[in-house]
TORKOL-4160 file (C-alpha; in steps of 0.2 Angstrom, whole numbers, padded with zeros to 4 digits, m for minus):
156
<pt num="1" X="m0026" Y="m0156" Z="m0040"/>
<pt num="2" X="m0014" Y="m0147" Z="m0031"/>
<pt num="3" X="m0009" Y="m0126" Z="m0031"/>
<pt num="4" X="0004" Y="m0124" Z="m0039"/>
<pt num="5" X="0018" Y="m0113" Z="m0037"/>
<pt num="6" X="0023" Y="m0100" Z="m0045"/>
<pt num="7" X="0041" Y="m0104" Z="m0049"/>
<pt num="8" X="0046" Y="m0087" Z="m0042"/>
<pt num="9" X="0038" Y="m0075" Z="m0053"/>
<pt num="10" X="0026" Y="m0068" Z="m0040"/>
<pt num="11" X="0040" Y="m0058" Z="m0031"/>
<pt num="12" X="0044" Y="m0052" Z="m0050"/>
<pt num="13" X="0026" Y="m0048" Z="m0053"/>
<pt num="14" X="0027" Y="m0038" Z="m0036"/>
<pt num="15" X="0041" Y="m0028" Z="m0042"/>
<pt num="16" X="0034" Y="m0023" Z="m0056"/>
<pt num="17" X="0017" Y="m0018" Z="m0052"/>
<pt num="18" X="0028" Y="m0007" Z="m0037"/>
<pt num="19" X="0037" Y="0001" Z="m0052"/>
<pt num="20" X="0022" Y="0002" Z="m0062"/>
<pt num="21" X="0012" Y="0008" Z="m0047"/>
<pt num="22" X="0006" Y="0000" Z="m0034"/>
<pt num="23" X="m0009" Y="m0007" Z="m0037"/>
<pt num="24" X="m0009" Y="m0003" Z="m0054"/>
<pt num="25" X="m0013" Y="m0021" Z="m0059"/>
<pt num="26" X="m0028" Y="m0032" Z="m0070"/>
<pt num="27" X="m0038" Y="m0036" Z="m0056"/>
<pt num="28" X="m0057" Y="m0032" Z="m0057"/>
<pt num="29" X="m0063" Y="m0015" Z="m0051"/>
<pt num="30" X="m0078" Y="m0013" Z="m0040"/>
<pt num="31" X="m0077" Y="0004" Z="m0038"/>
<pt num="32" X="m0081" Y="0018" Z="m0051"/>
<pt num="33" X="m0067" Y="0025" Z="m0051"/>
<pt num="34" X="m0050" Y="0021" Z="m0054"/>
<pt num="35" X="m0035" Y="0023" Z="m0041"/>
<pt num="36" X="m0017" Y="0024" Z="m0045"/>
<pt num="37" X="m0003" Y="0027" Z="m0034"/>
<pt num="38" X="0014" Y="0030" Z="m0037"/>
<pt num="39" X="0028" Y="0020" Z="m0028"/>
<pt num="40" X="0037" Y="0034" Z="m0021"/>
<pt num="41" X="0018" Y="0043" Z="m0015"/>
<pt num="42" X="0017" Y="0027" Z="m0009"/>
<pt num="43" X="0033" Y="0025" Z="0001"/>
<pt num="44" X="0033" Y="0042" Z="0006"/>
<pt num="45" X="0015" Y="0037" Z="0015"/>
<pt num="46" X="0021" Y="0023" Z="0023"/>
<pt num="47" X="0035" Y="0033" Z="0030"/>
<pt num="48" X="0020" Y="0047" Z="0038"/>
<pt num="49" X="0008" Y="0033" Z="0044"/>
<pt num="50" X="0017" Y="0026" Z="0059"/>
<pt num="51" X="0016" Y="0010" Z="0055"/>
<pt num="52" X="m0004" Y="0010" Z="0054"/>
<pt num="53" X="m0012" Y="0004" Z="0038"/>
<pt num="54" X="m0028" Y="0014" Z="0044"/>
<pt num="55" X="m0017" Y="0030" Z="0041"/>
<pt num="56" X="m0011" Y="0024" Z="0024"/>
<pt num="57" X="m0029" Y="0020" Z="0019"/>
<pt num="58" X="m0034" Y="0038" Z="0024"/>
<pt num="59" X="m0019" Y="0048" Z="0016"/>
<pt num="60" X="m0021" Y="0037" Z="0000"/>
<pt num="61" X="m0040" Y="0037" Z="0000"/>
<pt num="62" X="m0042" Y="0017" Z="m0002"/>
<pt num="63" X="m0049" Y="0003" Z="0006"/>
<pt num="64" X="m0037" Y="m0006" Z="0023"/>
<pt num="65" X="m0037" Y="m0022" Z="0011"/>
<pt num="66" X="m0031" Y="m0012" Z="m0004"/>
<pt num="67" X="m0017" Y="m0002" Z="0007"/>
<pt num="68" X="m0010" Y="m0019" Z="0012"/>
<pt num="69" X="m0010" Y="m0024" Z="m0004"/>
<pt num="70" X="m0001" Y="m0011" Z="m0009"/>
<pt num="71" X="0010" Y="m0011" Z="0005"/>
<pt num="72" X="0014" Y="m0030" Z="m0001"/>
<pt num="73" X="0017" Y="m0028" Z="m0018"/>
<pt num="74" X="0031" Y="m0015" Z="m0016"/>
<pt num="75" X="0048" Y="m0020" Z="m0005"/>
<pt num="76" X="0053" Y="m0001" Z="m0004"/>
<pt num="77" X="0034" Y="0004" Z="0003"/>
<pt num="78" X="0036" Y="m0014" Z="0016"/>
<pt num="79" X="0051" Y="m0007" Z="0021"/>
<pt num="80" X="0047" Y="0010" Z="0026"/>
<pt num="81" X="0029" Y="0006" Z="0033"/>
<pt num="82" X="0040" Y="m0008" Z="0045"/>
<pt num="83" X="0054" Y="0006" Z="0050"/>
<pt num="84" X="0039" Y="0018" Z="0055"/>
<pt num="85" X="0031" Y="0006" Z="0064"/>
<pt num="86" X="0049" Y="0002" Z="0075"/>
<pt num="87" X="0050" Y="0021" Z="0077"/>
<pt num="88" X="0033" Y="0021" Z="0086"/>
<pt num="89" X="0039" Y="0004" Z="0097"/>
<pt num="90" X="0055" Y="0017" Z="0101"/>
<pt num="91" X="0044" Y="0030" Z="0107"/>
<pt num="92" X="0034" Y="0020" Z="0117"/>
<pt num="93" X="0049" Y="0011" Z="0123"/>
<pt num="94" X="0056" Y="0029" Z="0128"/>
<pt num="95" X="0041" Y="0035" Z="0136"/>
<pt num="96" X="0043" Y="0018" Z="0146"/>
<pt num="97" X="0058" Y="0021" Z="0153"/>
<pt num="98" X="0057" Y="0040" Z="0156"/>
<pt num="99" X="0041" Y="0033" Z="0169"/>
<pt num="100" X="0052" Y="0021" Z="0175"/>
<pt num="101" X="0066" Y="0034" Z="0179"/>
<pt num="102" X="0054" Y="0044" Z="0188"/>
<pt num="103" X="0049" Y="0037" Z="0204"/>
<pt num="104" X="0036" Y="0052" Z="0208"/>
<pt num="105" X="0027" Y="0049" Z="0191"/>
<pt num="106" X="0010" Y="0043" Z="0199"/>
<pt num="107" X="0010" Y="0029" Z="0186"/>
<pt num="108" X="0028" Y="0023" Z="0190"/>
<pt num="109" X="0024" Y="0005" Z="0199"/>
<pt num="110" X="0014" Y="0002" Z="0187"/>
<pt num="111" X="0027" Y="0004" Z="0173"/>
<pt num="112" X="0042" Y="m0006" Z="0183"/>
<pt num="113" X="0029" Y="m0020" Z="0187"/>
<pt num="114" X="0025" Y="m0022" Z="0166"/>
<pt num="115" X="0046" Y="m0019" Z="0164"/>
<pt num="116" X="0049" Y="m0031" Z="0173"/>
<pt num="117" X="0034" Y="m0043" Z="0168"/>
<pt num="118" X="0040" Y="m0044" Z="0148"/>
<pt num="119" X="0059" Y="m0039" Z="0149"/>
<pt num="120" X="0063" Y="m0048" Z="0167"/>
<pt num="121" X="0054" Y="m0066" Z="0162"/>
<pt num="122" X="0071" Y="m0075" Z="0164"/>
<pt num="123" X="0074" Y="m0068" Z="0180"/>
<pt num="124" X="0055" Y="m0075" Z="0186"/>
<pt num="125" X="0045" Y="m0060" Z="0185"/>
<pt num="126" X="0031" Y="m0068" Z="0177"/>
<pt num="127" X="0012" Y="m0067" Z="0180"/>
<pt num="128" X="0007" Y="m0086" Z="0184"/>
<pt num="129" X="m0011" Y="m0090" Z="0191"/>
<pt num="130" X="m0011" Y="m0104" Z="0203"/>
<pt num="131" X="m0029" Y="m0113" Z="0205"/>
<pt num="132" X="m0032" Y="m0122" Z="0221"/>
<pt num="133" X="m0045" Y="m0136" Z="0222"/>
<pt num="134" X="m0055" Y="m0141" Z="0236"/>
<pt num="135" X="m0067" Y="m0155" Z="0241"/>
<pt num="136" X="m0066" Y="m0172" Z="0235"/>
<pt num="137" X="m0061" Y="m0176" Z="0217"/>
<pt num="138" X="m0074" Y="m0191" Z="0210"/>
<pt num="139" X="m0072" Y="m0204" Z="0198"/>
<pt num="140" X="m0082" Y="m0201" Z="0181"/>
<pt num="141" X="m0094" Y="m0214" Z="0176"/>
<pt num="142" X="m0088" Y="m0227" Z="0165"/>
<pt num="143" X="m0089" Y="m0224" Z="0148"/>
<pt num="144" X="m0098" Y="m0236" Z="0135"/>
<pt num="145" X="m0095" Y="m0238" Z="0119"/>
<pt num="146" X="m0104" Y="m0250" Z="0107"/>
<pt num="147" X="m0100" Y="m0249" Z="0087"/>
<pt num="148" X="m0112" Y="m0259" Z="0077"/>
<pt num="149" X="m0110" Y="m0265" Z="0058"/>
<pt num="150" X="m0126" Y="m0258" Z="0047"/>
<pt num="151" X="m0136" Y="m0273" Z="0043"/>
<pt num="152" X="m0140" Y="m0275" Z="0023"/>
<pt num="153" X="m0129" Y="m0267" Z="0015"/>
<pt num="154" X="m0129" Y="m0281" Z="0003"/>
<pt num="155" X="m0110" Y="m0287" Z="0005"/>
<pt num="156" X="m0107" Y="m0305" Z="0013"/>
């Protein structure tokens, strides 16, 4: 038979265990030991982490797939792990630009040509790999396909 859906409870179960929480669920444990977090350690994590679920798992001591998890199941933590992570894209974005601004930085070319590459494509700065064939371009050999019935199969 088919899955079948919830009927919207899973987003309340979500809520919940990130009141309760996070993680703080019936699932079977295969460590020893136990590991509760609270939603606001929990946000406050995602917050520091950078928008790297490495980091969470380090400053919460639990396992990437558990972090995620936990990440998930709470909208508060989701939504402070994702602002972390735009901050870091601003960052990089500024440091960009910065290089771009400087045309004695020895990396600057570089940094206009991948400028122009990913924010310029509707202006044609794109990367496009043009192939060039030579020689002479032969006909493949026929193909032959036979299907037989099976023989005996008892039906007539």
């Amino acid at each position: 038979m088919g899955n079948k859906k919830n009927n919207g409870k899973g987003a309340a179960r979500r809520r919940e265990k990130c009141e309760t929480g996070a993680g703080a669920d019936r699932r079977k444990r295969t460590h020893a030991t136990k590991r509760t977090v609270g939603k606001e350690q929990l946000v406050e994590v995602c917050r520091r982490s950078n928008g790297i679920i490495s980091a969470v798992c380090a400053m919460l001591g639990v396992s990437w797939h558990t972090a995620e998890k936990y990440i998930k199941d709470c909208p508060e933590a989701a939504e402070a792990f994702q602002g972390a992570r735009e901050t870091v894209k601003d960052v990089a974005e500024s440091s960009l630009i910065r290089i771009i601004n400087d045309p004695k930085h020895p990396r600057h070319f570089d940094a206009v040509m991948f400028a122009l590459k990913t924010l310029a494509k509707d202006r044609g700065f794109t990367e496009r790999v043009e192939n060039e064939v030579s020689g002479e371009l032969k006909q493949p050999p026929p193909l032959n396909i036979v299907i037989e019935r099976p023989t005996g199969s008892g039906k007539k």
